[in-house]
PDB file as gemmi writes it, atoms N, CA and C in Angstrom:
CRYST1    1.000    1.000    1.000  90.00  90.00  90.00 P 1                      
ATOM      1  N   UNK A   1       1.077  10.254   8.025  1.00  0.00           N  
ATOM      2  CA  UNK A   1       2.217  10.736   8.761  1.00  0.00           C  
ATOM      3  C   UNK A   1       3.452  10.850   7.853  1.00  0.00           C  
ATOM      4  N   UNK A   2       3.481  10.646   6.614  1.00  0.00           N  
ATOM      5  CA  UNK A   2       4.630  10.914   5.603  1.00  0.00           C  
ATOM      6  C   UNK A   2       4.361  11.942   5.031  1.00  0.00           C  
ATOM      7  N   UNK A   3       5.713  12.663   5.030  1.00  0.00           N  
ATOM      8  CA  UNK A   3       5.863  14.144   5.109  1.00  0.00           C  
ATOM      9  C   UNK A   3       5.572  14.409   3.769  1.00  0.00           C  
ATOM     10  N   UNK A   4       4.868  15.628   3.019  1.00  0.00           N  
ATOM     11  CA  UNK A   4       4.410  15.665   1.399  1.00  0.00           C  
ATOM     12  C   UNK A   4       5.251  15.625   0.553  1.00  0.00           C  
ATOM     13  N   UNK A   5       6.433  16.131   1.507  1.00  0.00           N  
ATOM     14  CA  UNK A   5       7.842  15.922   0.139  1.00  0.00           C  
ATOM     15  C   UNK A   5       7.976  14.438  -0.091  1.00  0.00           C  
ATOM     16  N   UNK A   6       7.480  13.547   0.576  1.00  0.00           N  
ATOM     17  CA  UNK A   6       7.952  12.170  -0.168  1.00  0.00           C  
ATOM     18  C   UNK A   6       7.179  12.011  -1.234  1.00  0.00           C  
ATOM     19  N   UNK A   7       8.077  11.840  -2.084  1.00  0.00           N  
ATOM     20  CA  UNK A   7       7.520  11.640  -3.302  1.00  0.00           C  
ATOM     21  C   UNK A   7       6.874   9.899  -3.750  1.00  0.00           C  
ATOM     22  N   UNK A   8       6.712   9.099  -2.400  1.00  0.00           N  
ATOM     23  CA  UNK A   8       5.565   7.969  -2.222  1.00  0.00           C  
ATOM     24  C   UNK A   8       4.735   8.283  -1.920  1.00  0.00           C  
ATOM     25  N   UNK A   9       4.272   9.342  -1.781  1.00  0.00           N  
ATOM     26  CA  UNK A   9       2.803   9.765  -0.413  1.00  0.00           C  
ATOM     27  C   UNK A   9       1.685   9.874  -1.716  1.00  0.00           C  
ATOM     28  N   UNK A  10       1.878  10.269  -2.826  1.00  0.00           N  
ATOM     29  CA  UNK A  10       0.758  10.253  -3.547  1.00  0.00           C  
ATOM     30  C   UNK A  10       0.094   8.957  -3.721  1.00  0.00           C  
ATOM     31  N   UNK A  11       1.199   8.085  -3.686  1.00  0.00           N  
ATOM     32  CA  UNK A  11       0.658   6.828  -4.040  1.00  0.00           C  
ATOM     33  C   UNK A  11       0.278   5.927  -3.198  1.00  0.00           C  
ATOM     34  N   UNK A  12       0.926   6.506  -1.936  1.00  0.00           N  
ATOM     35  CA  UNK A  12       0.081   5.748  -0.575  1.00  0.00           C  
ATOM     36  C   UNK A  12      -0.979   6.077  -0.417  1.00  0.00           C  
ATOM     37  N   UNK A  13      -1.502   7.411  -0.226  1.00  0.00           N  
ATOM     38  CA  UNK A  13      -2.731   8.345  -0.490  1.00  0.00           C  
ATOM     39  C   UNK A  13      -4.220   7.552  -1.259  1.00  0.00           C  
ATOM     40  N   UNK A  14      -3.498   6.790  -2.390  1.00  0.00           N  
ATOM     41  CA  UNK A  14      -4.274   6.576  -3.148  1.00  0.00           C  
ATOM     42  C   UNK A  14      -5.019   5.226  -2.572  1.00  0.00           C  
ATOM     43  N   UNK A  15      -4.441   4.162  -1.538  1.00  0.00           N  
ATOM     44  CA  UNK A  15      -4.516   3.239  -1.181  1.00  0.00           C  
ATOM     45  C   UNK A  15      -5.029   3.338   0.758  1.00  0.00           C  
ATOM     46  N   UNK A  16      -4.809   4.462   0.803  1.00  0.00           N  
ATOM     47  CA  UNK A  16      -4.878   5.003   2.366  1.00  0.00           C  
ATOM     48  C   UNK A  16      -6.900   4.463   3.180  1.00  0.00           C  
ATOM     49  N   UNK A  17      -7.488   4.186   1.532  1.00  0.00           N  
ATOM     50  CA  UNK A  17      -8.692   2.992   2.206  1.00  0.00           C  
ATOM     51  C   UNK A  17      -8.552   1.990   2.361  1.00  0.00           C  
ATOM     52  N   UNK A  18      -7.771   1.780   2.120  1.00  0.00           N  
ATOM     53  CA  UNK A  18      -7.530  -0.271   2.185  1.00  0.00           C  
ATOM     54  C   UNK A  18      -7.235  -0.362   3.829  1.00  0.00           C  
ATOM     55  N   UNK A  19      -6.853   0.663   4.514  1.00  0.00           N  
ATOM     56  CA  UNK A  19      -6.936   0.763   6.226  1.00  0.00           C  
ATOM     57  C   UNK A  19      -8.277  -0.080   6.801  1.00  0.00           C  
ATOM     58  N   UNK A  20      -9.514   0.573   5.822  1.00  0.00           N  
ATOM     59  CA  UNK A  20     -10.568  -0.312   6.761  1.00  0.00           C  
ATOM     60  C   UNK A  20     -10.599  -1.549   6.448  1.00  0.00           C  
ATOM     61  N   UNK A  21     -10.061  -1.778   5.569  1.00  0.00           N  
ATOM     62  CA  UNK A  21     -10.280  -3.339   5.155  1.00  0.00           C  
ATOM     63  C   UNK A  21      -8.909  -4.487   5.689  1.00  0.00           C  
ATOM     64  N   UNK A  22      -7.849  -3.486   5.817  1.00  0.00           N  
ATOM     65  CA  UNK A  22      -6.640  -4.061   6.711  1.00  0.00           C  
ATOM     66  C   UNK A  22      -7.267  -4.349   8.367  1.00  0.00           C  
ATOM     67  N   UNK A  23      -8.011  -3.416   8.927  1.00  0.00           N  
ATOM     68  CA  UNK A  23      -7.958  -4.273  10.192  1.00  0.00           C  
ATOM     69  C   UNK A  23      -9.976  -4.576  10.943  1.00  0.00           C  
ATOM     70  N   UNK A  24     -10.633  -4.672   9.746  1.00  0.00           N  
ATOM     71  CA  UNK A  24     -11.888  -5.046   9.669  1.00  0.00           C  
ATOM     72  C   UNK A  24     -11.823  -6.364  10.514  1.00  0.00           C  
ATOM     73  N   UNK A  25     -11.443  -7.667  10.031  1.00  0.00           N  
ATOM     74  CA  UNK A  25     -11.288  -8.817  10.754  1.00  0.00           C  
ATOM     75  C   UNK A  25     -10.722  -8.893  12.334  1.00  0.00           C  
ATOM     76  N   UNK A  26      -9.976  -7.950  12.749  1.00  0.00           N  
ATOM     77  CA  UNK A  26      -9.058  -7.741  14.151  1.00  0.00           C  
ATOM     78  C   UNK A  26     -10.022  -6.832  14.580  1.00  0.00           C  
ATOM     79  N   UNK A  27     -10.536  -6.179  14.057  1.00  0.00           N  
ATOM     80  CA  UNK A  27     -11.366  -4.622  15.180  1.00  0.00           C  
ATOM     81  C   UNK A  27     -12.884  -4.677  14.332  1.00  0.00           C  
ATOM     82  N   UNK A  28     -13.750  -5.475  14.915  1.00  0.00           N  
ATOM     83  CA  UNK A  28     -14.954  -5.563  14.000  1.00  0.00           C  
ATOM     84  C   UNK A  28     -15.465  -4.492  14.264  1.00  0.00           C  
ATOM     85  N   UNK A  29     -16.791  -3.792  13.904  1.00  0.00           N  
ATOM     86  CA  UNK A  29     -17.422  -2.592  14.800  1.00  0.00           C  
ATOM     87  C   UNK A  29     -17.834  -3.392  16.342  1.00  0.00           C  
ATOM     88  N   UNK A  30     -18.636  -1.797  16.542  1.00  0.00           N  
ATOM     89  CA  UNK A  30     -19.190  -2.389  17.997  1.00  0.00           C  
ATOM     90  C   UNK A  30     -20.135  -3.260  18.179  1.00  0.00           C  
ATOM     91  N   UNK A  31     -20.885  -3.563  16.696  1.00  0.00           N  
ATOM     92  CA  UNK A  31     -21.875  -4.199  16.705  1.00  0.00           C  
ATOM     93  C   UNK A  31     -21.283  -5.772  16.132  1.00  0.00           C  
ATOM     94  N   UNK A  32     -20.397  -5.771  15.966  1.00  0.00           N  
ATOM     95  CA  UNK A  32     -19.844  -7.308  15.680  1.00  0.00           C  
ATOM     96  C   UNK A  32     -20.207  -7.394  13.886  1.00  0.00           C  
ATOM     97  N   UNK A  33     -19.970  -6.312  13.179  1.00  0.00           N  
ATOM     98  CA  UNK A  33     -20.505  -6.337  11.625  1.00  0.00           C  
ATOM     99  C   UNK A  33     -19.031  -5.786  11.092  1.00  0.00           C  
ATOM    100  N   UNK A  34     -18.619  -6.662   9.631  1.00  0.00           N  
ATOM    101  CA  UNK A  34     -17.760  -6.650   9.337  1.00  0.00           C  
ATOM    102  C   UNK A  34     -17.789  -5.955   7.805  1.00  0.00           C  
ATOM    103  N   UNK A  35     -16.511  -4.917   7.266  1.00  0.00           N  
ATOM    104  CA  UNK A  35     -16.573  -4.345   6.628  1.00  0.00           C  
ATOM    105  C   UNK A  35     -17.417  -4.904   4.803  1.00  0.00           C  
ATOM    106  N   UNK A  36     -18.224  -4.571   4.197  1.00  0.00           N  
ATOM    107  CA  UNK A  36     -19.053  -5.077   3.075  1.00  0.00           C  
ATOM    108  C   UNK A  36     -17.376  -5.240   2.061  1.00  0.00           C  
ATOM    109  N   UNK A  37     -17.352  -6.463   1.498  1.00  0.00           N  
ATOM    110  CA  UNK A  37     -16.298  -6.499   0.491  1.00  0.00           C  
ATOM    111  C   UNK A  37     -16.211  -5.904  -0.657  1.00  0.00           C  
ATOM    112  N   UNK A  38     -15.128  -5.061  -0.883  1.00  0.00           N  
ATOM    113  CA  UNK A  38     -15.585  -4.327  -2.748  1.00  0.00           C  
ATOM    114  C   UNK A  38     -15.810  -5.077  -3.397  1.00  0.00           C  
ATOM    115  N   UNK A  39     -16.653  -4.479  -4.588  1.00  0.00           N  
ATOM    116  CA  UNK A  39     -16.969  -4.926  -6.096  1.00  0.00           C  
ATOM    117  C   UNK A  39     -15.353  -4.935  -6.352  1.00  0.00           C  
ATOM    118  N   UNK A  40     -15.681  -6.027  -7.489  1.00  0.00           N  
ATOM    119  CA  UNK A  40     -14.350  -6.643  -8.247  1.00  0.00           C  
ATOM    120  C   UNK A  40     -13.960  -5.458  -9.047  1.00  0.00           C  
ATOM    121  N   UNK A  41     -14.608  -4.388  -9.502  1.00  0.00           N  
ATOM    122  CA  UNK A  41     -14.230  -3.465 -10.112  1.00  0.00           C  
ATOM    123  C   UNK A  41     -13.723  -2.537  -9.181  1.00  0.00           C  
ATOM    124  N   UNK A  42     -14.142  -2.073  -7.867  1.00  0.00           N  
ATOM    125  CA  UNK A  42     -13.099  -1.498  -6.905  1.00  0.00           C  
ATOM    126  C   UNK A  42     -11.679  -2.661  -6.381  1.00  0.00           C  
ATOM    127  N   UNK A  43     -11.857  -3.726  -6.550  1.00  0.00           N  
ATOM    128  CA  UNK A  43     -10.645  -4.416  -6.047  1.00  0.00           C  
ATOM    129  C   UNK A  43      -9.819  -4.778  -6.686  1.00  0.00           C  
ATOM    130  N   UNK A  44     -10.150  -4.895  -8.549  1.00  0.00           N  
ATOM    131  CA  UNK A  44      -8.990  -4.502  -9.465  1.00  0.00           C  
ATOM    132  C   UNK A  44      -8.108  -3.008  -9.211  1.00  0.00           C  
ATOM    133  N   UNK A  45      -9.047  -1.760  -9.127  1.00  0.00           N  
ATOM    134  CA  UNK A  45      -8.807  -0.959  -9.438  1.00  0.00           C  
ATOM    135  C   UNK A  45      -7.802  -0.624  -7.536  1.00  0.00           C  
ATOM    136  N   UNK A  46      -8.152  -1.152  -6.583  1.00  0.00           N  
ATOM    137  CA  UNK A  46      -7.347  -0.698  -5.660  1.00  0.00           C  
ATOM    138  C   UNK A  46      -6.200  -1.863  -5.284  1.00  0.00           C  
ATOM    139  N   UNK A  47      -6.298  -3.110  -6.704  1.00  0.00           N  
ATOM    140  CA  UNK A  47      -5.064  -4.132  -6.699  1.00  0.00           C  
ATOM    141  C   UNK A  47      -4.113  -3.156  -7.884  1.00  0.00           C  
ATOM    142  N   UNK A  48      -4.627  -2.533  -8.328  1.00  0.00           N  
ATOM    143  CA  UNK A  48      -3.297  -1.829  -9.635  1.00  0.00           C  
ATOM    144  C   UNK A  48      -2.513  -0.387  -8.872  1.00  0.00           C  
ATOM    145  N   UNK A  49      -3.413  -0.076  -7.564  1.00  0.00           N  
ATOM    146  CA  UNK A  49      -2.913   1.068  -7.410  1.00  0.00           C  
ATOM    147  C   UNK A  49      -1.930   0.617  -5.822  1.00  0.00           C  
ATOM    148  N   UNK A  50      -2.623  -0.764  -5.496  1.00  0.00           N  
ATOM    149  CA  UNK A  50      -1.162  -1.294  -4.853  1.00  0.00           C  
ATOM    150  C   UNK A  50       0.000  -1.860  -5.205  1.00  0.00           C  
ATOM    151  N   UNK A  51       0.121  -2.024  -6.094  1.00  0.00           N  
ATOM    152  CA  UNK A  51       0.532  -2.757  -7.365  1.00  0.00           C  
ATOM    153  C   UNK A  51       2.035  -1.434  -7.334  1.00  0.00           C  
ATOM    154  N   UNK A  52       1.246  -0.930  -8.221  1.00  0.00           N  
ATOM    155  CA  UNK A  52       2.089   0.541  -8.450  1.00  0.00           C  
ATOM    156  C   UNK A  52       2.881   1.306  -7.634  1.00  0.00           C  
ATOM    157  N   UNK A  53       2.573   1.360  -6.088  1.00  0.00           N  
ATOM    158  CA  UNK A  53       3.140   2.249  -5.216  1.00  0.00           C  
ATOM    159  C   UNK A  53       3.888   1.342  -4.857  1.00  0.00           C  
ATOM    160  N   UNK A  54       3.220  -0.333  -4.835  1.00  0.00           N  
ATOM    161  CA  UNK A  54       4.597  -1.385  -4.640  1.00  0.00           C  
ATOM    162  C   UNK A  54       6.030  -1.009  -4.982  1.00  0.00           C  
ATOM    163  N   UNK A  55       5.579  -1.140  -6.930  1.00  0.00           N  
ATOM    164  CA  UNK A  55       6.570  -0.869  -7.854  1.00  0.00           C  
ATOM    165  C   UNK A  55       7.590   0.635  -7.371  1.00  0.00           C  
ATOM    166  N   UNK A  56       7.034   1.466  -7.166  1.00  0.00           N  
ATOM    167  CA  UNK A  56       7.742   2.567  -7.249  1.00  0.00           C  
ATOM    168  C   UNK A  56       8.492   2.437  -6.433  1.00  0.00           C  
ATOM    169  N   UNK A  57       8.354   2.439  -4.818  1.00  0.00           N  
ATOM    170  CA  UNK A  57       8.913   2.419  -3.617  1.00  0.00           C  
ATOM    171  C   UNK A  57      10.016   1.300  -3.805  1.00  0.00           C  
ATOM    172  N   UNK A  58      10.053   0.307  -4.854  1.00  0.00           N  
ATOM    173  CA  UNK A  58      11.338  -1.020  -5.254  1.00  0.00           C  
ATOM    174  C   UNK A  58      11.817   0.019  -6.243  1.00  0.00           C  
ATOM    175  N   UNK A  59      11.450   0.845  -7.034  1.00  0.00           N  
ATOM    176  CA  UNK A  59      12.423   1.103  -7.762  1.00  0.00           C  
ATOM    177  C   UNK A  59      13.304   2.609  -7.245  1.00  0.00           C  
ATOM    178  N   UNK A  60      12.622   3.336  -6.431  1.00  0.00           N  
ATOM    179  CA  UNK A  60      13.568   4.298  -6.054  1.00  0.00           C  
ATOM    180  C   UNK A  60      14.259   3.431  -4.474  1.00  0.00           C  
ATOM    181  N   UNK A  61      14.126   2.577  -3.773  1.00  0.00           N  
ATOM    182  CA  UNK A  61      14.912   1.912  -2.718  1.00  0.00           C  
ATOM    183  C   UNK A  61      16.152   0.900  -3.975  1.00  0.00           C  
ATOM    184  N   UNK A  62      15.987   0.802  -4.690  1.00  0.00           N  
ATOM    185  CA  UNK A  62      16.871  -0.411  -5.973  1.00  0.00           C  
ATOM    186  C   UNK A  62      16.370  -1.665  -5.165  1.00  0.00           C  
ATOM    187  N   UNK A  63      15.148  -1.965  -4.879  1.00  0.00           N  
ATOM    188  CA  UNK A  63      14.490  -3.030  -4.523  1.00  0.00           C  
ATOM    189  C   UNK A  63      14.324  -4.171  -5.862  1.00  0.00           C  
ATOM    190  N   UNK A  64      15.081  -5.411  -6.521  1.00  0.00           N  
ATOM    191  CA  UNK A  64      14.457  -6.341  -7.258  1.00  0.00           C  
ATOM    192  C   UNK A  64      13.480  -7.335  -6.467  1.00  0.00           C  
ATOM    193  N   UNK A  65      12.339  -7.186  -7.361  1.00  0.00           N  
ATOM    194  CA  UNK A  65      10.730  -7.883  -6.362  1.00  0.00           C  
ATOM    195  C   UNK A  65      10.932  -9.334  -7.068  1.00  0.00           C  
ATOM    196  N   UNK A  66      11.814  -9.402  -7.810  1.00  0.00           N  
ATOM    197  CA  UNK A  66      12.130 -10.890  -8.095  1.00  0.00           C  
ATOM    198  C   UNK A  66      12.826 -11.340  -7.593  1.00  0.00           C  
ATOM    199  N   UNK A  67      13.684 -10.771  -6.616  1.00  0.00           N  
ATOM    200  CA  UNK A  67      14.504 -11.521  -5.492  1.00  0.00           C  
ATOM    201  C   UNK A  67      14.759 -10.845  -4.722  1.00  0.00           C  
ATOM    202  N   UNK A  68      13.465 -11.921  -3.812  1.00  0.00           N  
ATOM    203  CA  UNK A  68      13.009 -11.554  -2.372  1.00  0.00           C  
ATOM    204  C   UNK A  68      14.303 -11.086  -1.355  1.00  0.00           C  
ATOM    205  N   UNK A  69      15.096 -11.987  -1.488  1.00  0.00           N  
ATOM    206  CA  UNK A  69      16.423 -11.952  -0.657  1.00  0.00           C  
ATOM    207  C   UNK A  69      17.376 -11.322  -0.924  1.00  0.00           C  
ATOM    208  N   UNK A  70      17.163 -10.263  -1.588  1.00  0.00           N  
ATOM    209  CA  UNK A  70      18.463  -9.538  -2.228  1.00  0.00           C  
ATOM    210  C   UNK A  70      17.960  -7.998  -1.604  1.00  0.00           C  
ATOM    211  N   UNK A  71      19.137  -7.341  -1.154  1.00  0.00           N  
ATOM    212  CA  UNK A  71      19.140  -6.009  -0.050  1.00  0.00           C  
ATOM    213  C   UNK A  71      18.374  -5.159  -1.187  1.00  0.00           C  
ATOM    214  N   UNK A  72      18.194  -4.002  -0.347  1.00  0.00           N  
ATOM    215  CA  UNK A  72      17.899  -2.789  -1.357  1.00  0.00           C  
ATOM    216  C   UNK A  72      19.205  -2.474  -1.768  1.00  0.00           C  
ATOM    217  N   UNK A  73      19.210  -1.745  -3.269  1.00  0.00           N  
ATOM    218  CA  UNK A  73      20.648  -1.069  -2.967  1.00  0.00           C  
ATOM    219  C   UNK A  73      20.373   0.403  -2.453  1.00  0.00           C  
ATOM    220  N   UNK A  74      19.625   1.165  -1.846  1.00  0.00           N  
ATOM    221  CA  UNK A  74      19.481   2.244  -1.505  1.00  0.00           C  
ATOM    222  C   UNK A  74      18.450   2.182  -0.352  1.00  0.00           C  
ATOM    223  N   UNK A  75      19.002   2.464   1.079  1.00  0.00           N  
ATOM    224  CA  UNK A  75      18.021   2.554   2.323  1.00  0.00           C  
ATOM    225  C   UNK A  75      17.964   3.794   2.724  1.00  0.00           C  
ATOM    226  N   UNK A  76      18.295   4.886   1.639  1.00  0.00           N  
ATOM    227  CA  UNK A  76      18.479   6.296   2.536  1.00  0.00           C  
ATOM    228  C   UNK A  76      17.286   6.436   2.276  1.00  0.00           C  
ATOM    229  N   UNK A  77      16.974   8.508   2.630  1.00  0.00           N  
ATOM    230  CA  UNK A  77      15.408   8.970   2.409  1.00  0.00           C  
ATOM    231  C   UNK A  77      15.547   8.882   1.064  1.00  0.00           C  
ATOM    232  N   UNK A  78      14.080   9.218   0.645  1.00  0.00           N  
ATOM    233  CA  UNK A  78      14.011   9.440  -0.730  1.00  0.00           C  
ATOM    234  C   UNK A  78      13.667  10.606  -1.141  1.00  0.00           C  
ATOM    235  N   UNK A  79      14.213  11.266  -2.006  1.00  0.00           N  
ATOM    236  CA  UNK A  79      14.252  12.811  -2.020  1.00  0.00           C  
ATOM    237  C   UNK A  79      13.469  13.179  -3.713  1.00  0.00           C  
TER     238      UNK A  79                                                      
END                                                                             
């Protein structure tokens, strides 16, 4: 639902599977079977690409991820 001009959407995109694994435990299937866990080589590779869209989205909001408690300096859109 984020419009293509945001220039985060590629990088949400990239992470937009981690959905089944976000609500696997809350919504099992119908059969009561729960999503198979990635290989450590898919869960590095989809920990660097959360990692990253983390990073970006702190640095165009002026988000410091070293302090938790400190505002963004920028809450507008991002263009």
């Amino acid at each position: 639902m984020i419009p293509d001009e945001n220039p985060l959407k590629l990088g949400l995109r990239a992470i937009q599977d981690l959905t089944d694994y976000a609500t696997s435990y809350r919504y099992p299937s119908p059969k009561g079977r729960i999503k198979t866990p990635p290989s450590n080589a898919a869960f590095e590779r989809d920990a660097g690409a959360v990692q990253a869209a983390l990073e970006e989205a702190a640095r165009r909001f002026g988000v410091d991820l070293n302090k938790p408690e400190a505002p963004a300096r920028s809450a507008g859109p991002i263009r």
